[in-house]
Every structure is written in C-alpha cells, then in structure tokens.
C-alpha positions in Angstrom: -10.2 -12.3 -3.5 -11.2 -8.7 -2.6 -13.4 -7.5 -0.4 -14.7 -5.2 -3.1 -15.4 -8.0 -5.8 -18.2 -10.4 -7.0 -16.3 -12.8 -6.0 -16.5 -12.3 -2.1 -20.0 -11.0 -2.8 -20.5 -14.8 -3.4 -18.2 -16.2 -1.2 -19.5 -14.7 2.3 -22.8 -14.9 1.7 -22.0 -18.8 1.3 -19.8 -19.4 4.2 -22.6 -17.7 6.3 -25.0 -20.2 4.6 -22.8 -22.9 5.5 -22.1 -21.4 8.5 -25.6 -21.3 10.2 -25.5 -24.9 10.1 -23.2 -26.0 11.6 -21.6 -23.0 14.2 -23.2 -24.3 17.3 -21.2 -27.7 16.7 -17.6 -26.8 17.7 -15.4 -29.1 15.1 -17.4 -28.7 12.5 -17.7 -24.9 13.0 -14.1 -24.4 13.4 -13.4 -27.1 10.4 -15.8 -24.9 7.9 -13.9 -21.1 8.8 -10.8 -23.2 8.4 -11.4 -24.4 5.4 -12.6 -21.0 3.7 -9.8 -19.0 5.5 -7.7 -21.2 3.3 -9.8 -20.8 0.2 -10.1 -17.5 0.4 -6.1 -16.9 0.8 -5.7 -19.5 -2.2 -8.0 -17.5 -4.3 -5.3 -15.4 -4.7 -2.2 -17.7 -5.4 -2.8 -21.5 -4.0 1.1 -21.9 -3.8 1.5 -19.6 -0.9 -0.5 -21.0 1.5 2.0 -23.4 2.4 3.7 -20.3 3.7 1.0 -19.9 6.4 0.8 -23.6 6.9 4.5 -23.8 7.5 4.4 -20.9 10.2 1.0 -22.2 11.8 2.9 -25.7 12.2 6.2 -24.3 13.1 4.7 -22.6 16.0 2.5 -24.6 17.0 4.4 -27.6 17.7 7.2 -24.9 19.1 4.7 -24.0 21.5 3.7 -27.4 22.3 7.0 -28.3 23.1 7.5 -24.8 25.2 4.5 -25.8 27.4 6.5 -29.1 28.2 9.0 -27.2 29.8 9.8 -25.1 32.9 13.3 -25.0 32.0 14.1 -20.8 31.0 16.8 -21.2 28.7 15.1 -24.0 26.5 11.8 -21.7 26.8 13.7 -18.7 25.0 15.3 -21.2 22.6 12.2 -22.5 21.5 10.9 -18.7 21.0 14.0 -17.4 19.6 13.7 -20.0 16.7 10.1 -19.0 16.2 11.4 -15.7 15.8 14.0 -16.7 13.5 11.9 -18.8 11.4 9.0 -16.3 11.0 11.1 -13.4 10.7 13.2 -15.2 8.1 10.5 -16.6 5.4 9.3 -12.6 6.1 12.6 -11.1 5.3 13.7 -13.7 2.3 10.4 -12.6 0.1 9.9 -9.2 1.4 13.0 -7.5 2.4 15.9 -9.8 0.1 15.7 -7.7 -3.1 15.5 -4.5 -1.4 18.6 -5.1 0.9 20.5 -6.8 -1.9 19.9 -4.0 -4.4 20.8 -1.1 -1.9 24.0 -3.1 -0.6 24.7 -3.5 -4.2 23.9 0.5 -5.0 26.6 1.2 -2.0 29.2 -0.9 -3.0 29.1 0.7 -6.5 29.1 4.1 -5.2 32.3 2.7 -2.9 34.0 1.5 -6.4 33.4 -2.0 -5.7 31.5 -4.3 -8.2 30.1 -7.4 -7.2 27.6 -9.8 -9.0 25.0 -9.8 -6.4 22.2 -9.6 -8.7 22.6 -13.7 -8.4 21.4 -13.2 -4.6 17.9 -11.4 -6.0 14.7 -14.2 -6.4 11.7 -13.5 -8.6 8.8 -14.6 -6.0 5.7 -12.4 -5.3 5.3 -10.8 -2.2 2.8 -13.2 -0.5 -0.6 -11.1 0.4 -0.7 -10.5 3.8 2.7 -12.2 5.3 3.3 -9.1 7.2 -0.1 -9.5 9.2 0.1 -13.5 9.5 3.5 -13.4 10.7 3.4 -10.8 13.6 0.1 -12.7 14.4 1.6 -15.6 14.7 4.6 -14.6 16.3 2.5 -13.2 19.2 1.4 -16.5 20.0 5.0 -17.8 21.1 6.5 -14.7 22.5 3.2 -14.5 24.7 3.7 -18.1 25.5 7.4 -17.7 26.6 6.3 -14.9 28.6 3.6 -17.0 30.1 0.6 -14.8 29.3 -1.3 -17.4 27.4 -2.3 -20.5 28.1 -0.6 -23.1 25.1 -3.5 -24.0 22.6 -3.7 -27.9 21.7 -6.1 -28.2 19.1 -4.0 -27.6 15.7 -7.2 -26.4 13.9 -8.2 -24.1 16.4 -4.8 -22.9 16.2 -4.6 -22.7 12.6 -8.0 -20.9 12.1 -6.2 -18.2 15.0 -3.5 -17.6 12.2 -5.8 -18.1 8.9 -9.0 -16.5 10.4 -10.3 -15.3 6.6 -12.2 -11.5 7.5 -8.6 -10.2 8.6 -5.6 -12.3 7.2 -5.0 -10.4 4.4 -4.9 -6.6 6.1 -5.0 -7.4 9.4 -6.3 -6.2 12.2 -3.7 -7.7 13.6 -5.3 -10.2 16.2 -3.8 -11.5 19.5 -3.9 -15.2 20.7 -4.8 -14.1 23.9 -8.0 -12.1 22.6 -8.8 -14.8 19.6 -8.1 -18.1 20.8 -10.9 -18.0 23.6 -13.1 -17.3 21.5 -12.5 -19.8 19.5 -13.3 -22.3 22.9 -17.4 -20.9 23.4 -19.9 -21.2 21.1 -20.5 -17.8 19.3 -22.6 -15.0 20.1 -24.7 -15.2 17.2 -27.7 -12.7 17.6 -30.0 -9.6 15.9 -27.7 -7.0 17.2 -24.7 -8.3 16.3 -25.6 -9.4 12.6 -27.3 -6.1 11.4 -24.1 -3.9 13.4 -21.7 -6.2 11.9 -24.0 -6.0 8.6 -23.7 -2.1 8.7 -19.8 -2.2 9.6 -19.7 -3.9 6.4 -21.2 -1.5 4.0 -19.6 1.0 5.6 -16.2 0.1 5.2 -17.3 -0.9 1.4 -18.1 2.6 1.0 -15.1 4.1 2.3 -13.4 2.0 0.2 -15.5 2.6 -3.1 -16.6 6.1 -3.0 -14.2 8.2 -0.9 -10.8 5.6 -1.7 -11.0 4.8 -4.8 -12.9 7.7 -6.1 -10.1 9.8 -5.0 -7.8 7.9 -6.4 -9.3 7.8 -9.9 -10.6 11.4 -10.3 -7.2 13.1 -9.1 -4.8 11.0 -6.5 -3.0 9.0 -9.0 -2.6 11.5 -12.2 -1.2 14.1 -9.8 1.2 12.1 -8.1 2.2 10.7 -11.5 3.7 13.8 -13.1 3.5 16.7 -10.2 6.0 19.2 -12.1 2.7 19.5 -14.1 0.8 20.8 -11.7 -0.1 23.9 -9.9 0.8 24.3 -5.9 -2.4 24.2 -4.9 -3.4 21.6 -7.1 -0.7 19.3 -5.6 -1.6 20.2 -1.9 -5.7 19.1 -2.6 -4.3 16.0 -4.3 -2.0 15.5 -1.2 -5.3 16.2 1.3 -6.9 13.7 -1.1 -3.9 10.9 -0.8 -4.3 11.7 3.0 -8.4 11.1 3.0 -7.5 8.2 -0.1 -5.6 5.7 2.9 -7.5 6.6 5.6 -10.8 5.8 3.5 -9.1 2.6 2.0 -7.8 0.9 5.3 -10.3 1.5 8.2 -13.0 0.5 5.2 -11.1 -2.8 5.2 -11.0 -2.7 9.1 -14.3 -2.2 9.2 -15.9 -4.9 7.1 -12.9 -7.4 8.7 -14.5 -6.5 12.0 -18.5 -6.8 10.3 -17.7 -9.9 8.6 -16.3 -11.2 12.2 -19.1 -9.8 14.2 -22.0 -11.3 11.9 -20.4 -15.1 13.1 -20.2 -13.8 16.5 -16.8 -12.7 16.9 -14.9 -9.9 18.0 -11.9 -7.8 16.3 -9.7 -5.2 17.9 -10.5 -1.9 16.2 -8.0 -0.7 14.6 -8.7 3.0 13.7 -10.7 5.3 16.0 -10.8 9.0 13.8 -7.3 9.3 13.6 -7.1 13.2 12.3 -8.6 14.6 15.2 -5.5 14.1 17.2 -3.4 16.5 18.9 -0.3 15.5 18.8 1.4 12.2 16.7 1.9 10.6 20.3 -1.8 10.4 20.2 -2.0 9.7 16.5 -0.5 6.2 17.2 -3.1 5.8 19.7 -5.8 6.0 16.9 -4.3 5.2 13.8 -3.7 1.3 13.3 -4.0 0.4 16.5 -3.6 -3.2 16.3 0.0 -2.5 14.9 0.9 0.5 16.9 0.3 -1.6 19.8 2.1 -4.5 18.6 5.2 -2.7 17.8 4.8 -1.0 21.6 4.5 -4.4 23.2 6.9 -7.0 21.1 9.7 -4.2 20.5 9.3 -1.0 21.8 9.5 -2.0 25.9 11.8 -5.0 25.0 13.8 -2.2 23.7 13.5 -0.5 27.4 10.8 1.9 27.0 10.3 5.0 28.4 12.4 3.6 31.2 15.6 4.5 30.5 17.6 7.5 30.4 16.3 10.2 27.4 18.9 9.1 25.2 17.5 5.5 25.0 14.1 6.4 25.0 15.0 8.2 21.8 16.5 5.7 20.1 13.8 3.1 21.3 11.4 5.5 19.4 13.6 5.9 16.3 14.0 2.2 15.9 11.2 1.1 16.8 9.2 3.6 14.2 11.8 3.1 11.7 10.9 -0.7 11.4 7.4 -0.1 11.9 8.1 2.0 8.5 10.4 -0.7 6.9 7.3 -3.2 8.1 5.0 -1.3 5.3 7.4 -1.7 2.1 11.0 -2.9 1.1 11.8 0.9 0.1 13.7 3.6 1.3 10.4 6.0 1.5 8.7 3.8 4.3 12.1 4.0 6.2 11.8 7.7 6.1 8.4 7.5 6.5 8.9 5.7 9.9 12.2 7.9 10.7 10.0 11.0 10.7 6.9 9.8 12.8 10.4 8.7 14.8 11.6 12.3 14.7 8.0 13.6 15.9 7.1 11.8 18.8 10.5 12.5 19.9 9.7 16.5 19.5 6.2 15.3 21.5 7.9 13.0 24.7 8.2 15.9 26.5 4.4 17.6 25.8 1.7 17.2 28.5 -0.3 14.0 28.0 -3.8 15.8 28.4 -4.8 18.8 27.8 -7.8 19.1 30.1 -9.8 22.5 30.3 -8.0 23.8 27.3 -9.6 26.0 24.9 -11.3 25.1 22.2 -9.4 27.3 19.6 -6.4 25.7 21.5 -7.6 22.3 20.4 -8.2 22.7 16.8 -4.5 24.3 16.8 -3.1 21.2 18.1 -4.9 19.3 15.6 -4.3 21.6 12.8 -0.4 21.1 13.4 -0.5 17.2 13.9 -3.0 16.5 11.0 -0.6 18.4 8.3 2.3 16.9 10.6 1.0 13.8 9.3 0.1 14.6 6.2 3.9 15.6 4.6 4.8 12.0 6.5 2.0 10.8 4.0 3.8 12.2 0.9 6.7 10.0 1.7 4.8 6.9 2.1 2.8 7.6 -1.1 6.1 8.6 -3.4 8.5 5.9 -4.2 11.8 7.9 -5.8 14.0 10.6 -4.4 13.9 12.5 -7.6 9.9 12.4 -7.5 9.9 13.7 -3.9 11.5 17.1 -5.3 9.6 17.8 -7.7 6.6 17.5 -5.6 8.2 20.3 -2.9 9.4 22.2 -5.3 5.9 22.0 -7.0 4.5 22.8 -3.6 7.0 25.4 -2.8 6.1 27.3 -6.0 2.8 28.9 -4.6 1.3 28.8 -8.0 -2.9 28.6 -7.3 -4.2 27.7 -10.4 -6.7 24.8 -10.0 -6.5 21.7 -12.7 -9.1 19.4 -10.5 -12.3 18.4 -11.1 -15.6 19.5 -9.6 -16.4 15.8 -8.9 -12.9 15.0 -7.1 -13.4 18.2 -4.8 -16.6 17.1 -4.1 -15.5 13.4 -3.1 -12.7 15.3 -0.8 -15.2 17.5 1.1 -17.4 14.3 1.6 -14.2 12.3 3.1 -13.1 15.2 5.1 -16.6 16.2 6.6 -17.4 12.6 7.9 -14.2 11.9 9.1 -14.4 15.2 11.3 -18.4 15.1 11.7 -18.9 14.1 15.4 -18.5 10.4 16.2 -21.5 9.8 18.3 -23.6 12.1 15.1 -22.6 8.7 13.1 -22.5 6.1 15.8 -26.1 7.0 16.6 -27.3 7.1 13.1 -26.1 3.5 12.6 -27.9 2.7 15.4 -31.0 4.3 14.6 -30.8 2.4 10.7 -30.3 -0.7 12.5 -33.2 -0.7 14.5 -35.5 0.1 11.3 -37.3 -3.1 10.0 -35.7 -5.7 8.1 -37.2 -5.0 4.3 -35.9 -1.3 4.7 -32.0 -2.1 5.2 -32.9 -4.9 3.0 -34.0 -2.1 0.3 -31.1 0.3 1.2 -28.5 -2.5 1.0 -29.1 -3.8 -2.3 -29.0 0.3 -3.7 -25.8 0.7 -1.8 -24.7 -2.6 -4.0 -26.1 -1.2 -7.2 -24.1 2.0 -6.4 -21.2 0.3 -5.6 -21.4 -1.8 -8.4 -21.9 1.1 -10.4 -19.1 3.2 -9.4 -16.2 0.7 -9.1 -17.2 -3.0 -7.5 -13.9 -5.3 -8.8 -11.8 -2.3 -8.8 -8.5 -1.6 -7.2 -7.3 -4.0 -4.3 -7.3 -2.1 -0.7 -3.8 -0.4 -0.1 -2.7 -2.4 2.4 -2.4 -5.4 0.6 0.9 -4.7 -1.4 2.5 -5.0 3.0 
C-alpha cells in the first residue's frame, strides 16, 4: 500500500477513526496500530511479514534474556547473534544474488567455471527490510551498551519495529526515542493534528507533482537512451533526477512524520534542505539523517572514528560510506555511489567546520561546488550498467546545447528548485499561517489538493525508496 493510492486514502482515515476511540486506553491503543502496522505491510505481500515477526521475536526475547544478565561476555553473545540473525535474513534476500553473480562474473573472467547459478533464489526483495532491520538491530546493540532500558511488553515492542507511517521507508526510528513514547498516553491536540495534517499534503505533493512529474515528463526517457540526447538536455534531466529523489523521499518523510504527529507521536526528521550545504561533510548532516546517523553511531565510531590516526579515519569513512551505498541496492553503482561520498568527505576532513563571517558570494560558492558534487554522485545511484554510465559522460562531455525537453518538465524543475532553495522560515511560516485559518478553509483547500493529486497521478509510481 502506497502512500500515494486510494488505498491508504481509505485506510488512514479509518485507523484514525478507530483510533480516536480507543488511544487513551493503552492495550487497546497499542493493539489497534499493531494490528494495522501489520495490515498495511501485508497489503503488499502477506508472506513476508513473518520476516518482521521473526526479527521482532528474535530480539526481543534476546534482549529479555540480555537484561537477565550482568555477565559481559554472554551480553555480547546475545547481541552478536542478533546481529547475525538480522544481518543474515537481510543479506540472504537482498545481497545473495548480487554476491553470487559477481563472484561468479570473476571466476569466469579468472577461467574458472562453476555452477553457482544453483546458489541464486527467486524471492522478492521484502519492502522495507533495510529499514526494519537496522531499527530493530538498534534495539539490542543499545541494550548491550546499556543505553536503554529492556522493553517487556512484546506488543509494545513489536509496534516499535512495525510502527505503520515509517516501516516501509523509514525514518529510521530509535528504541530509545520510540519506545517511551509508546509508555504515555499521546499528545493528541489541534496543533499537532492540522501540522501533522499539513506535513502530510506536503510530502504528497512533493511526491506527486515535483517527483513523479519529473519523472514522467523527462527523468525516465532521458536516462533511458542518453546517446540520444543533447548535453544540455542530459544535464537538466540530471538536475531533474537530483530534484526527482529529493522530492520523492523527504515527501515520504514528511507524511511518515504527519501521519505520526496526527496520533500524537514524534519522528526524527530525516531531511532538513539538503542542497544548501557547503560541503558533503555537512550534506550528511541534512540529507537522511536518520541513516547518516545510524551508520555514524552503529559503525562508523565502532570502526574508531575520528580517533585514530588519519589513515584509519580514512578508511572508517570509506567503509563506512561504501556500505552505507551497498545498504541502498545489491549493485555495483550504489557501491560507487557510497565510495565517492567516501572519497569526498575524505577531501573535506580537513576543511574548517564553520565558516562564520564569511561572505555571502563565498557561501553560495561552497554550495555551488557541493550541490553539483552531489549531483554526479546522483548519476551513479540513478544508472545501473557500466556501459550506460559512458554514454551519459560522453553525452555530457559533448557540449552539444540543443534542447529536446518540454516546456512543462522545465517548468516542474524550476518549481522543485525554487522551493527547495526559497527560505525555510518563508515556508515554515506559511504553514503556520494556513494552519491557523478556520477549519472549512483547509477543509476546502485539502480536498482541491486531492482532486489535483488525483488528477495528476494518485496510484502512480511507488516512492523510490522502496525498491531498499
């Protein structure tokens, strides 16, 4: 079930029905979200939710039996086959087929033939395992490390892992943010319903106009067949690809994070106007953040850090961004997708962390060079074959300025590209201001925004980030 669908546009509204009833009464409350969580995730393919039902009990009976004991070495066991356990359903129906078929491909090129096409399997990639099982594996490593307090309610800790708004696409939530919540009765008030109400059709709108627009009227036909294209065609369809993901993700963020706040919860944001930083060290700060800072705090420090001699640091940074990449896709373009953001914030390590009281033409330089920094690292996430990522340089690398795109998708770009770089607190405050106007208006300009949406593409494409 998409966000973007009829089918959630009768499934929330529902579960809020249902929901009003019952969420000051705590078992029946956390018995209702756990019960759609799971129907929602079933709505896709009922079979794999015993995937998250076989991690949510694996860990939380580990962690049950970790609480138990103050012994050190049984502690780590018990996480240590959490990791192995999560980390191994992960790799089997993600990462098998990709490691058996390039093992195979260099074998071949050695001159040795082996039948390992036996070792491939034929599963689909569950929706969302990437996001459920870092999720969950936060739980016990934070445990081990004594961080968190061990949860004993089952369903409380099962809703943690299968909470619906962000299972599928993350953000990436925390026991130790989630779980308290889970404890109090919810926050559920004016304020919070019509901000989480707004958060909701914004992120739709990302998602339906700019996203998908993009990716209709240009995106997708250029990338298909770039040696047919002009240079300057393939760099706006490239801008457009940049705008497309941005667009597509932080619009799921943000209705994740409405659809939370409307039941009186809070999300982590994930995305906070990523292009306008001035350097990739800061891009990580802004773009994903709910990853980014997973990956610093469950990999990058156990790695050592920044606390080691520059030679470590580097490789802490490679590895670490080079399975952050391999975390997106079993391919070899998210590996060199992560190996480059690798490469640049080991070119940025030693750059000044602020740059207080610089000039303003300074600034926009900095963020001139680490937007189209970012966006070449985009054409590698977006373009799957070796063969395709040379036309499209050599396309680029042509300098040929003829223009085969329409009015329409230019128009679509410059609306991506002015409100992502418009002023936050220019939006923030209009928000504001629309949530403050009486109830019949936003009542009015909702259902238009759903006739629009509708209109345009409601039931369309599923949000990127679903495929990881």
């Amino acid at each position: 079930m998409n966000f973007n669908s009829v089918e959630f546009l009768v499934f929330f509204p529902t579960v809020l029905l249902l929901y009003a009833l019952v969420f000051r009464h705590e078992r029946r409350r956390d018995l209702l979200l756990l019960a759609a969580s799971y129907f929602f995730y079933m709505s896709w393919n009922w079979r794999y939710a015993g995937l998250i039902l076989f991690s949510t009990t694996v860990d939380y009976f580990l962690g049950r039996k970790m609480s138990e004991t103050e012994v050190q070495a049984r502690r780590k066991r018990l996480m240590i086959v959490s990791i192995t356990l999560n980390l191994g359903l992960l790799g089997f129906f993600k990462y098998n087929n990709f490691f058996v078929d390039s093992t195979g491909g260099l074998l071949t090129a050695l001159g040795v033939n082996l039948p390992l096409d036996t070792l491939r399997h034929s599963f689909l990639l569950p929706v969302g395992i990437s996001f459920y099982t870092f999720q969950s594996l936060s739980y016990t490593i934070d445990l081990y490390r004594k961080h968190i307090d061990v949860e004993h309610s089952f369903i409380k800790f099962a809703l943690f892992v299968s909470f619906f708004p962000q299972l599928v696409a993350g953000p990436i939530v925390r026991a130790a943010d989630f779980l308290p919540q889970l404890r109090t009765t919810p926050n559920v008030d004016r304020e919070r319903v019509l901000s989480g109400m707004a958060l909701i059709f914004r992120g739709l709108f990302k998602k339906v106009v700019f996203a998908d627009l993009l990716a209709g009227l240009g995106v997708d036909t250029v990338f298909a067949s770039p040696s047919d294209y002009s240079s300057l065609t393939l760099l706006l369809a490239l801008y457009g690809y940049s705008f497309q993901i941005y667009n597509d993700f932080s619009g799921y963020s943000d209705v994740a994070i409405g659809a939370a706040r409307i039941m009186g919860f809070d999300l982590p944001d994930n995305f906070r106007r990523p292009y306008h930083s001035q350097n990739v060290r800061e891009f990580w700060t802004r773009w994903h953040i709910s990853l980014s800072s997973w990956l610093r705090d469950y990999l990058y420090i156990p790695l050592g850090g920044s606390r080691a001699s520059a030679g470590r640091v580097r490789f802490n940074l490679a590895a670490t961004m080079v399975l952050g990449g391999l975390w997106h896709g079993a391919a070899w373009n998210f590996v060199l997708w992560g190996a480059w953001h690798g490469f640049l914030l080991m070119l940025v390590r030693s750059a000044p962390k602020s740059y207080d009281g610089a000039s303003p033409w300074a600034v926009f330089g900095r963020q001139f060079l680490c937007f189209h920094l970012v966006v070449v690292s985009w054409l590698l996430f977006r373009v799957h074959s070796i063969p395709l990522l040379t036309e499209f340089l050599g396309g680029l690398g042509a300098m040929t300025l003829s223009l085969e795109l329409t009015w329409p998708y230019l128009l679509i770009l410059a609306g991506a590209a002015g409100t992502h770089f418009t002023k936050k607190q220019w939006i923030d405050s209009a928000i504001a201001t629309f949530t403050r106007t009486p109830i019949v208006i936003q009542a009015v300009v909702y259902a238009g925004l759903i006739c629009l949406l509708a209109g345009l593409s409601f039931g369309g494409p599923a949000f990127i980030y679903f495929q990881f």
